[in-house]
C-alpha positions, -999 to +999 in steps of 0.1 A: -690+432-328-714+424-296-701+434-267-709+403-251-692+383-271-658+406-267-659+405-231-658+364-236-632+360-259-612+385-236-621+361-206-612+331-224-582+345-235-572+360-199-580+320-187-556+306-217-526+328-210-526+322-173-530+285-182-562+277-167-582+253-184-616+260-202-637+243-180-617+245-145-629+265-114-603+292-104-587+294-072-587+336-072-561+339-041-534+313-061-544+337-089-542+369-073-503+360-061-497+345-094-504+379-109-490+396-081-520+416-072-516+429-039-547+425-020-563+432+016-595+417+027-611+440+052-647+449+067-660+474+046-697+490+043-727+462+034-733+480-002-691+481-010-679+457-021-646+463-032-613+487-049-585+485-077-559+505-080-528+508-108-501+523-108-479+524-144-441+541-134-432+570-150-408+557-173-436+525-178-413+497-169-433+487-137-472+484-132-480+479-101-517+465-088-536+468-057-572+455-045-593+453-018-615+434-011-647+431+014-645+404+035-683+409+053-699+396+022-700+354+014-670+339+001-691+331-034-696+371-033-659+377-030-645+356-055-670+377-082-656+406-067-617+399-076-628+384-113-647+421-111-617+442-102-592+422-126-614+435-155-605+470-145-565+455-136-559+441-167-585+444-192-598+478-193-580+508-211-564+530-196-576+524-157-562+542-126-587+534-095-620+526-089-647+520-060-669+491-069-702+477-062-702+448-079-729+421-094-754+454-109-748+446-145-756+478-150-752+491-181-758+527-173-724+522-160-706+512-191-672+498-177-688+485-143-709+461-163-683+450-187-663+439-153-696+424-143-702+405-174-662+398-176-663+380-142-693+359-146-677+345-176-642+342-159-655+320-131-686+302-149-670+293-185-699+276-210-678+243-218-675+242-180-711+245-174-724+226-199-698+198-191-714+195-155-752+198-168-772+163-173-779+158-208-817+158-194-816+191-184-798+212-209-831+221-223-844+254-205-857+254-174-851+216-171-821+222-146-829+213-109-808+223-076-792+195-073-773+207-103-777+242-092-755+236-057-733+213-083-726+241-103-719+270-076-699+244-054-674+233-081-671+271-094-673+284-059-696+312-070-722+328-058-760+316-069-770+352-081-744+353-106-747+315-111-779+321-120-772+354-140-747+332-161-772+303-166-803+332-182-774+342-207-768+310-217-809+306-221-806+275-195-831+292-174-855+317-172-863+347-152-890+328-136-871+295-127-843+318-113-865+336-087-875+303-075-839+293-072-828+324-050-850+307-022-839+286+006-799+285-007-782+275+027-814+253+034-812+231+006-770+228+008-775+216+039-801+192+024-780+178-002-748+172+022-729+202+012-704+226+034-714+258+039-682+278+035-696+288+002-723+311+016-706+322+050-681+357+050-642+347+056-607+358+046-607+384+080-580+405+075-557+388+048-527+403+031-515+385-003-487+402-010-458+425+002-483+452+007-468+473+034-433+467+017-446+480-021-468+507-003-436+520+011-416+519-024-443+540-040-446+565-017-406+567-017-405+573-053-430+598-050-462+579-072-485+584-046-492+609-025-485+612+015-530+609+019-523+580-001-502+562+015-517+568+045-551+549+034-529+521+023-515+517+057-550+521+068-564+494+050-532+474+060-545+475+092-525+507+115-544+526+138-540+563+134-519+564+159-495+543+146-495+566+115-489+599+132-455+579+150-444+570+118-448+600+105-442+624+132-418+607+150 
């Protein structure tokens, strides 16, 4: 079976069983809680843009999920990060941690660009899309930025996977999609809306009990001391408050 077409019936279904409707945006941080994902949003490197890791118990009763996420990038950018790391959370075999730059679709990197493709599908569903598209301009290439900034606003997405998402649906072409990548804050501002979209935000947010679960896994011995030390890290304690805790 295409690829493609597995990776959307395992995003629809993902959407179904968490009861989110076929054409509604996602709010990833009621999500991320709903799942109980543990995530930090920190300032990482520009080209980073995020991490997953699981961790199954040893007896299998418990999985437990950590992300992180980089906060420097837009909040568009970040919300295609998360639908990016639940691929690997939930959806891809037999997973364990991974460092992510996300929005390559690079298929050289098999399981990177299945989270890709996974995401843009998660966020941007077809009925949704075509439900908010003019019957004028569902013929390709007829779509204009009006409908465009529509689009990204009410899926809070980013325009380069917006766009991405609107070629595989043959709405648009390669053409028409360089022309769109001009001028994005420019023409929001022209058509009356906020810019929250395309600026960086969630500085240093927790969702979760991360510290608390950190702790707990250490304790039972799932991760190792290094480990729980770059949790605590990313949690926010200095290395000074980690040779305290730990040396007394």
């Amino acid at each position: 079976m295409n690829n493609f077409i597995i990776l959307e019936r395992k995003a629809t279904e993902f959407r179904r069983e968490l009861g989110i409707g076929h054409i509604d945006p996602i709010n990833f941080k009621s999500l991320l809680k709903k799942l109980n994902v543990i995530t930090v949003f920190r300032p990482l490197g520009e080209t980073f843009n995020g991490m997953a890791i699981k961790i199954v118990d040893t007896n299998k009763e418990n999985t437990n999920r950590f992300m992180l996420v980089n906060n420097i990038h837009s909040l568009g950018e970040q919300n295609f990060t998360i639908g990016h790391e639940l691929y690997h959370l939930f959806i891809q075999e037999n997973f364990t941690h991974n460092y992510c730059t996300t929005g390559l679709f690079n298929k050289k990197h098999i399981e990177e660009f299945n989270a890709d493709v996974f995401s843009s599908i998660l966020m941007l569903p077809e009925d949704g899309i075509i439900s908010l598209i003019p019957d004028m301009e569902t013929q390709k290439d007829q779509i204009t930025i009006q409908t465009i900034l529509k689009l990204e606003q009410y899926f809070f997405c980013s325009r380069s996977v917006l766009l991405y998402r609107l070629k595989n649906l043959s709405l648009i072409s390669e053409s028409k999609s360089k022309e769109y990548l001009k001028d994005i804050v420019e023409n929001a501002i022209l058509n009356g809306y906020p810019l929250d979209l395309y600026k960086n935000g969630n500085s240093n947010l927790v969702l979760g009990d991360y510290g608390q679960k950190a702790s707990e896994l250490y304790s039972k011995e799932l991760i190792s001391e290094s480990h729980y030390h770059s949790l605590l890290l990313d949690l926010g304690m200095n290395q000074e408050d980690l040779e305290n805790l730990f040396n007394g």
